[in-house]
TORMAR-519149 format. One record per residue (C-alpha): residue in one letter; z, x, y. Coordinates in nm, 4 decimals, decimal comma, padded with zeros to 6 digits. Layout:
N
<pt gukol="A" c3="Z" c1="X" c2="Y"/>
...
! end
This chain:
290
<pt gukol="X" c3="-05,0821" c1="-07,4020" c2="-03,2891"/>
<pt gukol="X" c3="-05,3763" c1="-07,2099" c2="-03,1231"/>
<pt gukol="X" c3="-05,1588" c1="-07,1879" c2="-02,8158"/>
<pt gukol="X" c3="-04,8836" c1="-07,0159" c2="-03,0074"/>
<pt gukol="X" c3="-05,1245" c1="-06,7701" c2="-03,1897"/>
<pt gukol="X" c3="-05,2364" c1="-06,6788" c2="-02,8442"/>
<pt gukol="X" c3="-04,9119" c1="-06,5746" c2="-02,6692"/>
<pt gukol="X" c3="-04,8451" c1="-06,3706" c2="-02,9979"/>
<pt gukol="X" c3="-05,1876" c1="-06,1877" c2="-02,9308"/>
<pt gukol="X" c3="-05,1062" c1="-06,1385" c2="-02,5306"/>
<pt gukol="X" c3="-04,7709" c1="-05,9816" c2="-02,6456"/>
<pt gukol="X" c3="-04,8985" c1="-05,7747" c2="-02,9065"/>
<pt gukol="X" c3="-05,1653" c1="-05,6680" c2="-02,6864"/>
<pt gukol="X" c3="-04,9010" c1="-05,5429" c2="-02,4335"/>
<pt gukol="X" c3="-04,6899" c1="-05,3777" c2="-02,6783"/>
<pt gukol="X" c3="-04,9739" c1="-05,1631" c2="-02,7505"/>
<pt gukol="X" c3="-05,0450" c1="-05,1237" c2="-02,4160"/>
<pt gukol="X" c3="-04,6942" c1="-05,0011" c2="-02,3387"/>
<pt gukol="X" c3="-04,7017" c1="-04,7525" c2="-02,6098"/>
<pt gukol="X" c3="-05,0148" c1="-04,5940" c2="-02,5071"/>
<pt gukol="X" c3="-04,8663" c1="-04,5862" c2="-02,1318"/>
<pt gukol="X" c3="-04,5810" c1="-04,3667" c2="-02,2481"/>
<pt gukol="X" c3="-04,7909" c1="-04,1964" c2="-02,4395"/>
<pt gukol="X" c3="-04,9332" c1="-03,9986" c2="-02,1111"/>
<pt gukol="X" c3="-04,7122" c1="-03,6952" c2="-02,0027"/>
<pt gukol="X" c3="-04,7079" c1="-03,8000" c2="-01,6543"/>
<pt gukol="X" c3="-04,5550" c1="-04,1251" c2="-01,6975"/>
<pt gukol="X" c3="-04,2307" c1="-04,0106" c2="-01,8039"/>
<pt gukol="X" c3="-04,1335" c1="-03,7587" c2="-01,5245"/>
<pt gukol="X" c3="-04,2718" c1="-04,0760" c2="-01,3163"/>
<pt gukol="X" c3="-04,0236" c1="-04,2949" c2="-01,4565"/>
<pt gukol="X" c3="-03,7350" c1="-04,0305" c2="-01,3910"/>
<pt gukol="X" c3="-03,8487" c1="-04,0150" c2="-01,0334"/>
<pt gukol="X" c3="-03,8205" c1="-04,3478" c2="-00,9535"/>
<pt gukol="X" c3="-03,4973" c1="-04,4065" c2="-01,0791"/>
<pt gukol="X" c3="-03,4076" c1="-04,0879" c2="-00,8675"/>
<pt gukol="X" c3="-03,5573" c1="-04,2029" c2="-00,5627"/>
<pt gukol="X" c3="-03,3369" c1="-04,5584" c2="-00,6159"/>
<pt gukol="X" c3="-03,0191" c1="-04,3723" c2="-00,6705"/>
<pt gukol="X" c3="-03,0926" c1="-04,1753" c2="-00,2831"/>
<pt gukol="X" c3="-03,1736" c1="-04,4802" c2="-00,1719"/>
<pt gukol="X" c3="-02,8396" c1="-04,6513" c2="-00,2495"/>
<pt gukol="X" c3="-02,6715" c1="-04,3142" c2="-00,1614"/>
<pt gukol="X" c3="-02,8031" c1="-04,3070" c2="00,1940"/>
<pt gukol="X" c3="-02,7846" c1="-04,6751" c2="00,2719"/>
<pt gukol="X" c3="-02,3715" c1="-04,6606" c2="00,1679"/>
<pt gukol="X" c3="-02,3188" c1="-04,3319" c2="00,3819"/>
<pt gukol="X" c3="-02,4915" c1="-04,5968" c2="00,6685"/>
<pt gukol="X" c3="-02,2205" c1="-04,8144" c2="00,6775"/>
<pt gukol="X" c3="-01,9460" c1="-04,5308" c2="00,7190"/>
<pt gukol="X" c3="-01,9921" c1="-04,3775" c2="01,0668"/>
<pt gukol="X" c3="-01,6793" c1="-04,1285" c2="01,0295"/>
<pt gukol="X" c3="-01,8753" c1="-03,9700" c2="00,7221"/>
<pt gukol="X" c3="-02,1577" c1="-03,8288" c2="01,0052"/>
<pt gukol="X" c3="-02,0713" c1="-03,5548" c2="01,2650"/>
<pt gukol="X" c3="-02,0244" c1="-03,6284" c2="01,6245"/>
<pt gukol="X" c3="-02,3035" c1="-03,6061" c2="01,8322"/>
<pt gukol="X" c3="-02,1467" c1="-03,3464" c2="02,0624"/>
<pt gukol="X" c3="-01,9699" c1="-03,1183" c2="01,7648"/>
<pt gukol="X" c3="-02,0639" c1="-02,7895" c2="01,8187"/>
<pt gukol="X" c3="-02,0893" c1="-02,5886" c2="01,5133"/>
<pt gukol="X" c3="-01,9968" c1="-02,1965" c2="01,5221"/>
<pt gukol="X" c3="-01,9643" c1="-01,9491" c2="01,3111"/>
<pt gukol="X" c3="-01,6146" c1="-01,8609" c2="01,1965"/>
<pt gukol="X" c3="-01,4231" c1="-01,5086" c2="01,2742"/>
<pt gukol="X" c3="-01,4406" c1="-01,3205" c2="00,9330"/>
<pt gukol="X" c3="-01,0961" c1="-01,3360" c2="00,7751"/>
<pt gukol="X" c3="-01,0206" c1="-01,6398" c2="00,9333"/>
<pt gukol="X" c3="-00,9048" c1="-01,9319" c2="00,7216"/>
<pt gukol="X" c3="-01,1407" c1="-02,2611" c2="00,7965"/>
<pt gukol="X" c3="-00,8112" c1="-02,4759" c2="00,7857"/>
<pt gukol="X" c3="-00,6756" c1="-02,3024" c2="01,0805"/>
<pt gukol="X" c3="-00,4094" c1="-02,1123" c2="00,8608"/>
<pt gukol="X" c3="-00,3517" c1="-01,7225" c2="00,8934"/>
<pt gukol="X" c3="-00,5665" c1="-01,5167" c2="00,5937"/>
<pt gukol="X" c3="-00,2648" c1="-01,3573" c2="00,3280"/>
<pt gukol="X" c3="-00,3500" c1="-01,0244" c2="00,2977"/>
<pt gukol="X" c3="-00,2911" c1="-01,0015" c2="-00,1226"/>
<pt gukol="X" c3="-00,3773" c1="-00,6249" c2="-00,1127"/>
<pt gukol="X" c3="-00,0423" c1="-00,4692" c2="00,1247"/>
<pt gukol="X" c3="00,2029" c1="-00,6168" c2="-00,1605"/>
<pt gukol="X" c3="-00,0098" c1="-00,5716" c2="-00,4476"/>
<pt gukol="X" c3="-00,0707" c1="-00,1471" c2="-00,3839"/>
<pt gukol="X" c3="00,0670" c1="00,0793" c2="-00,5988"/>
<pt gukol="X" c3="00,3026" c1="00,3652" c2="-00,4637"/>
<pt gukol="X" c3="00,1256" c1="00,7138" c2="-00,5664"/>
<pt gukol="X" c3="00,2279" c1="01,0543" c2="-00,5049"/>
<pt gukol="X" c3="00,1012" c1="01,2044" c2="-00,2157"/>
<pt gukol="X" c3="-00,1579" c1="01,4666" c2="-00,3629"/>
<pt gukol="X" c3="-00,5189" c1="01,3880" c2="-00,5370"/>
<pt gukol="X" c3="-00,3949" c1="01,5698" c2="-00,8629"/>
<pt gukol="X" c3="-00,0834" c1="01,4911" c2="-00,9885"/>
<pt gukol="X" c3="-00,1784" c1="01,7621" c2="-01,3207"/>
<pt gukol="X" c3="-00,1744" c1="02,0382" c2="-01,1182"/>
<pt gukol="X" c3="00,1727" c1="01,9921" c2="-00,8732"/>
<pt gukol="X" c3="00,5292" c1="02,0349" c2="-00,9899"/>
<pt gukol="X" c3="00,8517" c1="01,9157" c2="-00,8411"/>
<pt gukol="X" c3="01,0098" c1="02,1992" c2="-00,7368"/>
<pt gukol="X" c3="01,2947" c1="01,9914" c2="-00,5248"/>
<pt gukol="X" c3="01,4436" c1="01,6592" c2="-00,5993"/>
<pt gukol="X" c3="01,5754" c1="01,3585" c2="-00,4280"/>
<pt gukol="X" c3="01,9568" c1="01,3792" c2="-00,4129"/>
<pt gukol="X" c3="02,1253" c1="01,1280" c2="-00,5970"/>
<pt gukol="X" c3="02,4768" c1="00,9981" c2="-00,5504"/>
<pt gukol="X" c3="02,5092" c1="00,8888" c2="-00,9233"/>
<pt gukol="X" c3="02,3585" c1="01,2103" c2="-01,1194"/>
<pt gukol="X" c3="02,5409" c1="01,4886" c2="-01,2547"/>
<pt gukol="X" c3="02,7175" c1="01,7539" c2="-01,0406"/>
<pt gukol="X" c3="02,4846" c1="01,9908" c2="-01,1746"/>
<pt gukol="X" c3="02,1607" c1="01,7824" c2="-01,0733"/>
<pt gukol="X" c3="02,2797" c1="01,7184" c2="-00,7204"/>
<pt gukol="X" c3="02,3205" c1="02,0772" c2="-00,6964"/>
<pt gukol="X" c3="01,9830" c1="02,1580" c2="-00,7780"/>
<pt gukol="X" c3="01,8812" c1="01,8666" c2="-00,4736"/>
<pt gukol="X" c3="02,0299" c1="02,0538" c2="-00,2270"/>
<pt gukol="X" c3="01,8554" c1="02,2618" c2="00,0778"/>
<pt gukol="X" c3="02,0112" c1="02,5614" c2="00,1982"/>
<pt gukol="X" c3="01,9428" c1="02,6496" c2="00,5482"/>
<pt gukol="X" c3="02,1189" c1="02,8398" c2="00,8076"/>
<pt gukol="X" c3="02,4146" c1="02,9188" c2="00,5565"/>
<pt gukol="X" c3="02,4656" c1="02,5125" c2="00,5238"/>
<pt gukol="X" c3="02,3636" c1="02,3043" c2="00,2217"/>
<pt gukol="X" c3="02,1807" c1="01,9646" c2="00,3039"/>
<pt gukol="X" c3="02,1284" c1="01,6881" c2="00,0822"/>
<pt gukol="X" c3="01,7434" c1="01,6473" c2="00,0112"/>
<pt gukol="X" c3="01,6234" c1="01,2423" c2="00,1088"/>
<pt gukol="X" c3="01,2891" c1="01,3325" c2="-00,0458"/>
<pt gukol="X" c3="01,0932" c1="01,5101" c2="-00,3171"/>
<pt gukol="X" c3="00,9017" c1="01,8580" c2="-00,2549"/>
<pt gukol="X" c3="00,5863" c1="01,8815" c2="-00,4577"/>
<pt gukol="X" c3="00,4129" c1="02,2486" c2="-00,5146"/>
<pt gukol="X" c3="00,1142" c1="02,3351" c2="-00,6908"/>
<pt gukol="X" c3="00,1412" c1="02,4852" c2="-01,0587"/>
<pt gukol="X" c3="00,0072" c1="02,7951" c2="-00,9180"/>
<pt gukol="X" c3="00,1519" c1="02,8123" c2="-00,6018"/>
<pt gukol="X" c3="-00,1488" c1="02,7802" c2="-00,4022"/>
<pt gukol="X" c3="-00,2114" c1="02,5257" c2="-00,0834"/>
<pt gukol="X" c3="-00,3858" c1="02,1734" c2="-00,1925"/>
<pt gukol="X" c3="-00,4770" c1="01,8294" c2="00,0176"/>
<pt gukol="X" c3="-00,1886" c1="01,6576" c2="00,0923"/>
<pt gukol="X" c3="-00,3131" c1="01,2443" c2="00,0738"/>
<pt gukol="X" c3="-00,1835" c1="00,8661" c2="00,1712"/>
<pt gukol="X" c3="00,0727" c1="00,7627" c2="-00,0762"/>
<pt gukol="X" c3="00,0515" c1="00,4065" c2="00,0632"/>
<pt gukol="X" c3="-00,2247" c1="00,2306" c2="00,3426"/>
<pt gukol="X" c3="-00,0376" c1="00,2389" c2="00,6884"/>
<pt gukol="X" c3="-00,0560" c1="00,3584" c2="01,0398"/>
<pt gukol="X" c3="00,0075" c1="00,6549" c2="01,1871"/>
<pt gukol="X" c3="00,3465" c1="00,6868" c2="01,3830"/>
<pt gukol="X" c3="00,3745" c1="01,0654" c2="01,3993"/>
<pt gukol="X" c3="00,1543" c1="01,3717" c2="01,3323"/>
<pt gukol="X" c3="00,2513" c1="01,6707" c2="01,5346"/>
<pt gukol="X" c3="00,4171" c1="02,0094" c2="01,4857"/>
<pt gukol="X" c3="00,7891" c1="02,0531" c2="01,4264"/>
<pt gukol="X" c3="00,9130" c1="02,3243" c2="01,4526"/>
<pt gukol="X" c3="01,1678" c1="02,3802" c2="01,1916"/>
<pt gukol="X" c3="00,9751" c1="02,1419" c2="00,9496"/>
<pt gukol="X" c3="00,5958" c1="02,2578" c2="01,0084"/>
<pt gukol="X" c3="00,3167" c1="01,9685" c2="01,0863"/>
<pt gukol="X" c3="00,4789" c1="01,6141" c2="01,0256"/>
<pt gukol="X" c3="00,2739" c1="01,3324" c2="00,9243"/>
<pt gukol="X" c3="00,4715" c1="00,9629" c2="00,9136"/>
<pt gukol="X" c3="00,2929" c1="00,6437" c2="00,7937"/>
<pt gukol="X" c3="00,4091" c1="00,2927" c2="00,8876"/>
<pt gukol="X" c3="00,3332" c1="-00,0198" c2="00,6222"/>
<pt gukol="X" c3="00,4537" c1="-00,3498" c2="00,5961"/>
<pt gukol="X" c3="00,8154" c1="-00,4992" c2="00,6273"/>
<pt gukol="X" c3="00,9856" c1="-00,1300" c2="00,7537"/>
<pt gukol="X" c3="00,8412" c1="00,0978" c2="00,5053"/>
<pt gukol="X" c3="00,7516" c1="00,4297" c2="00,6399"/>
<pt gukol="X" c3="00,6762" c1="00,7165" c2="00,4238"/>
<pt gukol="X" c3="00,6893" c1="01,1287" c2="00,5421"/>
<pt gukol="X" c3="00,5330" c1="01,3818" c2="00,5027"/>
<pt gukol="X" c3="00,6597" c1="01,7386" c2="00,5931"/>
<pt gukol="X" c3="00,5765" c1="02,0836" c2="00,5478"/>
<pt gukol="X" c3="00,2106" c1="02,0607" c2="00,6091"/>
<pt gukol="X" c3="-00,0172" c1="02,3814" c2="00,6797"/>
<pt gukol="X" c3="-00,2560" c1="02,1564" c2="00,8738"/>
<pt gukol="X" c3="-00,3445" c1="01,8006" c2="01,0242"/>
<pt gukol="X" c3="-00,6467" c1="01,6017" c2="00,9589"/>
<pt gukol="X" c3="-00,5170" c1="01,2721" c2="01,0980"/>
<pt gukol="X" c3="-00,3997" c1="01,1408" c2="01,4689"/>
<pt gukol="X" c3="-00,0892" c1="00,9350" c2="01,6157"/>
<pt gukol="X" c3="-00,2297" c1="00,5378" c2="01,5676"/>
<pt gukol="X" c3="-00,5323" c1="00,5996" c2="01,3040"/>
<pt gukol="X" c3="-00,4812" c1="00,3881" c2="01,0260"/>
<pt gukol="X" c3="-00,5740" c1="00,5441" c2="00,7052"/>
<pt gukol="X" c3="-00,6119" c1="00,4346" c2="00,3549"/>
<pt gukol="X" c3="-00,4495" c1="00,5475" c2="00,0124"/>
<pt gukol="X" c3="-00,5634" c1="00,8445" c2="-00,0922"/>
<pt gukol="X" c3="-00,6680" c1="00,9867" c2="00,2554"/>
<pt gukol="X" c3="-00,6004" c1="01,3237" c2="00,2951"/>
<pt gukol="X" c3="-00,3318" c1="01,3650" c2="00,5577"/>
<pt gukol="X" c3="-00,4054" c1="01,7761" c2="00,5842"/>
<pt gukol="X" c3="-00,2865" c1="02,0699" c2="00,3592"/>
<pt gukol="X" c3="00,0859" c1="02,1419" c2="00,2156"/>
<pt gukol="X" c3="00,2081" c1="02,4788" c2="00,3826"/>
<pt gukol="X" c3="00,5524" c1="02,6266" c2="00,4539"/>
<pt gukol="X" c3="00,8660" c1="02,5571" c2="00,6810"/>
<pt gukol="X" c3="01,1283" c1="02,7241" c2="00,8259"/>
<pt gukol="X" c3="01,3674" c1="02,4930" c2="00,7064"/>
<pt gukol="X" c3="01,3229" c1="02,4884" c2="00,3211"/>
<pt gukol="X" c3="01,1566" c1="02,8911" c2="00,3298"/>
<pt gukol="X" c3="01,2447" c1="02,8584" c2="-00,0911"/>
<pt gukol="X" c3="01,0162" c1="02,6204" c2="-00,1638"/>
<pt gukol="X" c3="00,6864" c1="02,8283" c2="-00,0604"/>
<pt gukol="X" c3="00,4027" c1="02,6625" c2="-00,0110"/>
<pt gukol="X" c3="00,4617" c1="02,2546" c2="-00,0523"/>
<pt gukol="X" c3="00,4911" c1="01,9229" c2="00,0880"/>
<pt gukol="X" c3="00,8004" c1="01,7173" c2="00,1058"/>
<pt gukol="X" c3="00,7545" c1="01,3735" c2="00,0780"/>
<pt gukol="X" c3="00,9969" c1="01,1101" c2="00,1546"/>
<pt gukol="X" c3="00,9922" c1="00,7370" c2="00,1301"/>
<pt gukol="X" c3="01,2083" c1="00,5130" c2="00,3736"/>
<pt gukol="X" c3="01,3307" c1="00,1227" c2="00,4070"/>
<pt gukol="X" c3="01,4301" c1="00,0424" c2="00,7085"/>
<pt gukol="X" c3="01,5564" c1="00,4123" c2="00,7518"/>
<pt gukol="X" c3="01,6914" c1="00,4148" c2="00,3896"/>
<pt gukol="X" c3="01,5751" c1="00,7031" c2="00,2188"/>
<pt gukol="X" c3="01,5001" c1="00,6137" c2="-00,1518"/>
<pt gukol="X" c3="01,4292" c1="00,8247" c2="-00,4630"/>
<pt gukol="X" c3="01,0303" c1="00,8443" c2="-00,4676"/>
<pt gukol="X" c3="01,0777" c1="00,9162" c2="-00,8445"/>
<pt gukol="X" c3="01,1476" c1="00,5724" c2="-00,9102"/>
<pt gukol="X" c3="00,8897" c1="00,4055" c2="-00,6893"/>
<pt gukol="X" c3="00,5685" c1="00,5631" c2="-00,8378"/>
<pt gukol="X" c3="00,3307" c1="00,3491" c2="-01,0053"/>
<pt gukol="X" c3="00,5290" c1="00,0600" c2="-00,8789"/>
<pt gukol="X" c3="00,4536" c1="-00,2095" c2="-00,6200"/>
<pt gukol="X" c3="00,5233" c1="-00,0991" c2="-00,2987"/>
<pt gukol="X" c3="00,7697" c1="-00,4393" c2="-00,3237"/>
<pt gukol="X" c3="00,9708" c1="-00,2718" c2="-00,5419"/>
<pt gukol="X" c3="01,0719" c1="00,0137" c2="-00,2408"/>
<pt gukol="X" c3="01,2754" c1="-00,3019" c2="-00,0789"/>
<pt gukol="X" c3="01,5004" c1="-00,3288" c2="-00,4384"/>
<pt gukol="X" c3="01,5791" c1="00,0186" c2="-00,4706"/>
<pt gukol="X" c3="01,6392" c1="00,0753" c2="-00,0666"/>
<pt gukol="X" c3="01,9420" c1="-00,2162" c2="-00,0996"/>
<pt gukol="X" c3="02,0566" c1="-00,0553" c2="-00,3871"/>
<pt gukol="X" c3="02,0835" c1="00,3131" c2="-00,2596"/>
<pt gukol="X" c3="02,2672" c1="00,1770" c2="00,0859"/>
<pt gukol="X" c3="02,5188" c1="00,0541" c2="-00,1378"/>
<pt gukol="X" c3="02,5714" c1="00,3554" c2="-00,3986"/>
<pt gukol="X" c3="02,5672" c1="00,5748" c2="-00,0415"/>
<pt gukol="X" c3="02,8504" c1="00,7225" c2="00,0447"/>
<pt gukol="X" c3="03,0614" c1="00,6926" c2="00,3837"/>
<pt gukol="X" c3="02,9663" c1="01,0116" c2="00,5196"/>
<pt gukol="X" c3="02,6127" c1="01,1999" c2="00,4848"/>
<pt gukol="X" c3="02,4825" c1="01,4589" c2="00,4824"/>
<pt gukol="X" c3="02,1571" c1="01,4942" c2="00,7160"/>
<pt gukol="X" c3="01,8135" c1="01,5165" c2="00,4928"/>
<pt gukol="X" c3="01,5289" c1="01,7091" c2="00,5157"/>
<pt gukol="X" c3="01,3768" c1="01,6443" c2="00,9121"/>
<pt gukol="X" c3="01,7742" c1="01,6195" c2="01,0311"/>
<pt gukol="X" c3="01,8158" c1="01,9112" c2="01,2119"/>
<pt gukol="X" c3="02,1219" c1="02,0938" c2="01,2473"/>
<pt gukol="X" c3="02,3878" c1="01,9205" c2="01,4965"/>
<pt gukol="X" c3="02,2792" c1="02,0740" c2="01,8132"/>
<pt gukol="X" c3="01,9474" c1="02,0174" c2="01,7410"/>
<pt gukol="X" c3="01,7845" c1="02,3373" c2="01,8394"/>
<pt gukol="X" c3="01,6831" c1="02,6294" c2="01,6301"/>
<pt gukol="X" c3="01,8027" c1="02,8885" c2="01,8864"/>
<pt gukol="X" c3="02,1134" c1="02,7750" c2="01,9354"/>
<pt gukol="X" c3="02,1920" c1="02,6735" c2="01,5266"/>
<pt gukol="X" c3="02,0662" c1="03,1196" c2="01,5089"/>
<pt gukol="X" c3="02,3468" c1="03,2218" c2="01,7537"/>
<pt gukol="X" c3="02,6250" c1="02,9242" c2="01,6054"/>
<pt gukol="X" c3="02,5374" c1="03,1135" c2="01,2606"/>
<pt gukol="X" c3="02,6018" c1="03,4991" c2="01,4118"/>
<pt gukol="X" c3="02,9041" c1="03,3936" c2="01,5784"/>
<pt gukol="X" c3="03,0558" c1="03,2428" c2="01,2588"/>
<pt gukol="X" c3="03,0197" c1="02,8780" c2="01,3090"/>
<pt gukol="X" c3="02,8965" c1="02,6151" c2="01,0917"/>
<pt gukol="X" c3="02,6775" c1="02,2700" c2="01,2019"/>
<pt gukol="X" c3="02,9042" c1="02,0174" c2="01,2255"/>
<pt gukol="X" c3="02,7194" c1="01,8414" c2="00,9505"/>
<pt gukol="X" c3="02,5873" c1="01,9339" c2="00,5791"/>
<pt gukol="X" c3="02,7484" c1="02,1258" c2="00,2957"/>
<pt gukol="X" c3="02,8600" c1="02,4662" c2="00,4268"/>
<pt gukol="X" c3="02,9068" c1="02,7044" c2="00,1444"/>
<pt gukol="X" c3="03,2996" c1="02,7577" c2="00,0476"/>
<pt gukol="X" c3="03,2516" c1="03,1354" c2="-00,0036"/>
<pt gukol="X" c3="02,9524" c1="03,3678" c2="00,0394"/>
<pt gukol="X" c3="03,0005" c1="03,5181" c2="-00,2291"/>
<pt gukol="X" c3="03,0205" c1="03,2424" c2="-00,4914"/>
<pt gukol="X" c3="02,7891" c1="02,9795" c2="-00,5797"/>
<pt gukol="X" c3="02,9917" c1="02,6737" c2="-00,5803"/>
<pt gukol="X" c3="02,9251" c1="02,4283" c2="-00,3056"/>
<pt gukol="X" c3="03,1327" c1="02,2019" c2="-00,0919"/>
<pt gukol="X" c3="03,0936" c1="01,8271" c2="-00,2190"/>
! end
């Protein structure tokens, strides 16, 4: 019986001895450490068994090229296909369109207003020419990010700018007062290209750029490619090859047949017409040939 009351005592004396234990801040975070500890333990002594989870001794780790994937797969550049076409100046408020992109399917009257007259032929405009409200010269920008593939002086058509970007898109830029960029720079949208300025061959516009956007050498109306992906210029390109018709007339930056200003002057006293465009049926009317 006395042995009985005894181990009660010893484990009521523990109890309490417990309870004041935890009672202490530090033995709690103590507690928590030790169970911690065990867990690395077991952590590190499994990893042990497994050599293939520990680098070779002769790996040599480097530093990877920026842009490069670490799988060994090519980076996807998400920003090309993802840009939005804009037109080609900084404020669209303060240009008009002063000549449009000739369409095969619009009225008669429309593609009469798309037309170019120059040396006493009518040509079939394969872009848009943009002018300033007031009529004064402004920056002429990037519609798209590209490259460079032509910037020098034509001239018929005044500086010429042409931009290369992905999968055969190349958009142009004519008419141009100045230059501010160089064969093979790549620029970004919204880069100024130089200022919009006058050429021989569209003298009516005054002071503007032409702007043209091409597929694969398909011209395509930029009207319906602003403020859309620059995927979308693919859709409408395939669709405008197929509306074309069999024979075309030469666009804006097609120069008359033979190709040189001097001798389209003398073709035009002696008579002649280019052997392409829209020559006019009578001088004195204003009908044009279809």
């Amino acid at each position: 019986m006395k042995k009985e009351e005894n181990q009660r005592s010893s484990k009521s004396e523990a109890k309490i001895n417990i309870q004041r234990l935890l009672k202490k801040r530090w033995v709690v975070p103590a507690l928590y450490l030790i169970a911690a500890a065990g867990v690395l333990s077991s952590v590190f002594f499994l990893q042990g068994q497994d050599e293939s989870a520990l680098p070779e001794d002769n790996m040599e780790v480097t530093e990877g090229e920026q842009g490069t994937n670490p799988y060994g797969e090519n980076a996807i550049e998400v920003t090309s296909s993802q840009e939005i076409v804009r037109m080609p100046v900084e404020e669209e408020a303060n240009v008009t369109i002063v000549g449009q992109f000739y369409d095969v399917n619009a009225s008669e009257e429309e593609q009469q207003e798309a037309l170019v007259y120059y040396n006493n032929t009518y040509y079939q405009n394969k872009g848009i020419d943009l002018a300033h409200v007031e009529g004064e010269a402004f920056p002429v920008v990037a519609s798209l990010s590209g490259t460079v593939v032509r910037a020098d002086k034509d001239e018929l058509l005044g500086y010429v700018v042409e931009i290369s970007h992905d999968d055969g898109v190349v958009t142009h830029y004519h008419s141009l007062g100045s230059l501010e960029v160089e064969e093979g720079a790549i620029v970004q949208q919204g880069d100024v290209l130089g200022e919009a300025g006058r050429s021989i061959y569209n003298e009516d516009a005054g002071i503007h750029v032409h702007f043209e956007i091409r597929q694969d050498g398909v011209a395509v109306n930029p009207n319906d490619i602003f403020q859309q992906p620059i995927d979308a210029i693919k859709d409408a390109a395939s669709k405008d090859e197929e509306e074309q018709p069999a024979e075309d007339a030469p666009a804006e930056g097609d120069q008359p047949a033979d190709g040189d200003e001097n001798e389209a002057d003398a073709a035009d006293d002696e008579g002649e017409q280019p052997e392409e465009g829209l020559p006019l049926e009578d001088e004195n009317t204003d009908n044009t040939q279809e």
